[in-house]
N, C-alpha and C positions, 0 to 999 in steps of 0.2 A: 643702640638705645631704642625702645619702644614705643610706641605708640604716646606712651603714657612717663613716657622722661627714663624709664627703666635704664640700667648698664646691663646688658646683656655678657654672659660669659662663654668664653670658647670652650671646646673641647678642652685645650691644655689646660683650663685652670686660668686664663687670662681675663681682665677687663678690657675691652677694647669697644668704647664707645660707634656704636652703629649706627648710623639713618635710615630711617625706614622709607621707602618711596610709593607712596601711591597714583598706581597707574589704573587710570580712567579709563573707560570705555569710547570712540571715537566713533561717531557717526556720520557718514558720508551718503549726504542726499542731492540730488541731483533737484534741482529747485527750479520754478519757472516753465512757461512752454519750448514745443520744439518745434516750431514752425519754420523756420527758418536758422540756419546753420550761425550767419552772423546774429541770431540774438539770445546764442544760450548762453545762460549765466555761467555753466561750468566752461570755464578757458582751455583747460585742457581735453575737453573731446573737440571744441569746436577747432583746435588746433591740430589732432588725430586725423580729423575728419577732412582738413585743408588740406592736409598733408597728402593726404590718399587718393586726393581730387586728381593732381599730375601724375602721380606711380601710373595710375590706372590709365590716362588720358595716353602717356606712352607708352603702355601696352598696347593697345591700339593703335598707336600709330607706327613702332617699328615693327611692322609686317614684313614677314619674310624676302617676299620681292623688295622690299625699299633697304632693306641689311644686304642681300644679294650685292644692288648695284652702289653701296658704298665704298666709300676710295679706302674707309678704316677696316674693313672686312677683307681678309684676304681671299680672292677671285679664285675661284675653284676651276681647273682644269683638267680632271678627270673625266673619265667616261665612267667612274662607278662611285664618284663623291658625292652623287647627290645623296646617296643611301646615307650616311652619315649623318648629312645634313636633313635628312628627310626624318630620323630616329630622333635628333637634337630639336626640331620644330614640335617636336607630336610631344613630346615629353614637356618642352617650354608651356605648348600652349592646355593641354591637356591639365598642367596641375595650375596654371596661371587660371583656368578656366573655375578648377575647387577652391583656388584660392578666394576670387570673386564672390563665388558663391556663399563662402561660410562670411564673407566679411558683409555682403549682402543681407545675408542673416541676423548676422548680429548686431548689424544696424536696424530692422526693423523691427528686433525684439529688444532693444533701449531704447526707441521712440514709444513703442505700443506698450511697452510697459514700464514705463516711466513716472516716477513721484508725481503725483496728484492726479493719476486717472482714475477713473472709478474702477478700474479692470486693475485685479491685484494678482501679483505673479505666485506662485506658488512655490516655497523654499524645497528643494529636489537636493536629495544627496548623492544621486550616482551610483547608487546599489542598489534598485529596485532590478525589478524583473524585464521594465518597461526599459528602462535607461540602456540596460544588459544587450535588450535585442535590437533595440535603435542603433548602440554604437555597430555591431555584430553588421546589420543593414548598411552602413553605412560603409563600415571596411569592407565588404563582398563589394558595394556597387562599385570603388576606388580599385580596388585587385580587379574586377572584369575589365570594366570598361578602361584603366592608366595600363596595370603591370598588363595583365596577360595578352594584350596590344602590344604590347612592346616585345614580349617574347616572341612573340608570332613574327612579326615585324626582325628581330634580331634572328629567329629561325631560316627565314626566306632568305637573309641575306647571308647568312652563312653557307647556304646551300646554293645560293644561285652564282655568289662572287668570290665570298671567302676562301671556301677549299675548294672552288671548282678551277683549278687551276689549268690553264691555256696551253695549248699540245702543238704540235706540227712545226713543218718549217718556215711560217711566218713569225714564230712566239722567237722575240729577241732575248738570250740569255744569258746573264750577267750575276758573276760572283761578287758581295761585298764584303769584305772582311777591315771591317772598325777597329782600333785602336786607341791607346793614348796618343797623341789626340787626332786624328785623320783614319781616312776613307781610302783607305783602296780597292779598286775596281779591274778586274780582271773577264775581260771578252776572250769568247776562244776564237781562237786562229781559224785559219782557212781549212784545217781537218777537221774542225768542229769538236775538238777535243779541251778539255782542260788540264792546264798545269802543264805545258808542254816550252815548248822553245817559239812556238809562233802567235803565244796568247797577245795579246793586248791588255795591256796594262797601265791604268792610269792610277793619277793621286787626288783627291778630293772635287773630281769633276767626274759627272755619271752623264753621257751625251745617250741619248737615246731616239728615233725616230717617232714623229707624230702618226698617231693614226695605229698603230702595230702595237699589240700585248709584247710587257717587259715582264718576263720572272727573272725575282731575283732569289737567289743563295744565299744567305745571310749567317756568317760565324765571326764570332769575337776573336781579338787575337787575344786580350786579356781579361777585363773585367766583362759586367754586362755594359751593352749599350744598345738605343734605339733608334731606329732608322723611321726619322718622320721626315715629310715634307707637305707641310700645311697647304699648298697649292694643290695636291691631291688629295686631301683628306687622308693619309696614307700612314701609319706609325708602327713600326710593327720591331719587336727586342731582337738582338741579334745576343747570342749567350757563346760562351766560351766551350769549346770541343761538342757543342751542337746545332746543327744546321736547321734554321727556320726561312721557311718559304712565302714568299707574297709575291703579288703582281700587281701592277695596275698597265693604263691605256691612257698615254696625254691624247689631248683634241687641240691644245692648242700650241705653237710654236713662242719658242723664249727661254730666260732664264730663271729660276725659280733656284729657294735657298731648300737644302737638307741641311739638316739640326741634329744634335743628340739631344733626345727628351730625356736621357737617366744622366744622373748623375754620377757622373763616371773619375772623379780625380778634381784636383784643384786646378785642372785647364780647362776644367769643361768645357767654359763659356767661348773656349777660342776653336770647337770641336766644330767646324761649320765647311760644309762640300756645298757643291751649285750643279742643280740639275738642268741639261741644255737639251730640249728639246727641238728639233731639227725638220725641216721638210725631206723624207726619203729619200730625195736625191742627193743632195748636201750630206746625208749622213753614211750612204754608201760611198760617198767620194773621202768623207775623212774614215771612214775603217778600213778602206783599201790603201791608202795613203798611211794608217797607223801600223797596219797589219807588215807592209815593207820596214817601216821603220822598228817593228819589232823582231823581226830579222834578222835586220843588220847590228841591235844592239845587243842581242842577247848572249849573254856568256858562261857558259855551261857549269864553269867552276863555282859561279856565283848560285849558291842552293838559297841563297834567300830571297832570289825570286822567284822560286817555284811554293811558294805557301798556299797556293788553289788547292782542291781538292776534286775528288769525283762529284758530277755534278748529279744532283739528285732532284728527280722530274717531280 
């Protein structure tokens, strides 16, 4: 029906009485002064604006050192985890810094130019020339001063930790080879060889000495899986019929959990090794003590525990 009581007809040839709706124009003015947060009339900025008081007040107050020494942060004991954490701080605070800023913004430009000032804002559609080269200013100064920081920052550290991978006869080396669902760890024997009759071989426990660089060998027996251990900032995938390399350096002695981060099957969640960090001395006493007991156990018919492979530096 029309406006005017009409029976409007359809395409097919039907009568089908219609209503017609008229929709109004809505005006949204922001009324009253702004001196003061608790007396603006619009509830919902002054309740934007409460809200924002705390986010920001705890940006400020969880500073890095005070996250460091919490009991809910897990204690970093690496010799090269700070890099991680130093990449995750610059990133937080760097965009937590633009964030401030534009919110900064746009709070002094809804005070200053707010219903009933004499100062009237000017309606901008965002496709001038002017708007063009402002946004254009704007991403350059974000991409110098956030991203190509950060690349710089991930450049150094790839070169200084990542692939610069640890040589000679102090670097302790250790094969993992993941599975459904467990860790096994295989140390070479007293000829220093892999995959032989005198290796060392353990099952979801990776002991290693304090103080001394570990590379590890890293191959799937099946699917992919990852090798993290959030005490050293350390995650790195271990893939099936190819070998990927990492190291890290404990500083401190204890027990620490390795995890699979991929998901690897419906046991994942039970896929869990413990990394045992040791004082030097205690750890040459149990690899000479394992190294005899791999001796006496091993049995040459049994080909399923030669799965190591050539160790690759």
């Amino acid at each position: 029906m029309s406006a005017s009581g009409e029976i409007l007809s359809t395409p097919s040839g039907g009568r089908y009485p219609l209503k017609c709706i008229t929709v109004r124009p809505v005006r949204l003015e922001l009324r009253g002064r702004f001196p003061i947060v608790g007396r603006l009339k619009n509830r919902g900025s002054a309740r934007g604006v409460a809200a924002a008081v705390p986010v920001l007040a705890g940006f400020v107050w969880l500073r890095p050192d005070r996250l460091a020494a919490s009991p809910v942060i897990t204690p970093d004991v690496s010799a090269e985890g700070h890099r991680a954490l130093d990449v995750f701080w610059y990133t937080t605070v760097a965009t937590g810094v633009a964030f401030a800023l534009v919110c900064l913004a746009l709070a002094v430009l809804l005070v200053r130019y707010r219903a009933g000032r004499s100062r009237k804002a000017a309606y901008e559609t965002g496709t001038g020339k002017g708007a063009a080269l402002a946004t254009l200013a704007l991403a350059g100064l974000v991409f110098v001063v956030i991203d190509l920081n950060l690349v710089r920052m991930s450049k150094r550290d790839i070169s200084e930790y990542l692939f610069n991978f640890p040589g000679g006869p102090g670097v302790v080396r250790v094969e993992v080879m993941p599975q459904q669902w467990a860790w096994n760890v295989r140390y070479p024997g007293p000829d220093g060889a892999f995959n032989d009759g005198d290796d060392v071989v353990a099952l979801n426990v990776l002991r290693v000495p304090v103080g001394r660089p570990v590379m590890l060998n890293l191959k799937s027996k099946d699917v992919v899986h990852a090798f993290f251990v959030p005490n050293l900032r350390l995650k790195h995938d271990a893939n099936p019929g190819l070998v990927t390399r990492s190291w890290f350096t404990v500083t401190k002695p204890g027990s620490y959990e390795i995890v699979c981060s991929q998901v690897c099957g419906w046991a994942h969640y039970l896929m869990k090794g413990t990394l045992i960090a040791m004082p030097e001395s205690e750890w040459k006493a149990w690899l000479a003590e394992a190294e005899a007991d791999a001796a006496r156990r091993f049995d040459a018919a049994d080909r399923e525990q030669l799965w190591g492979w050539e160790w690759v530096p």
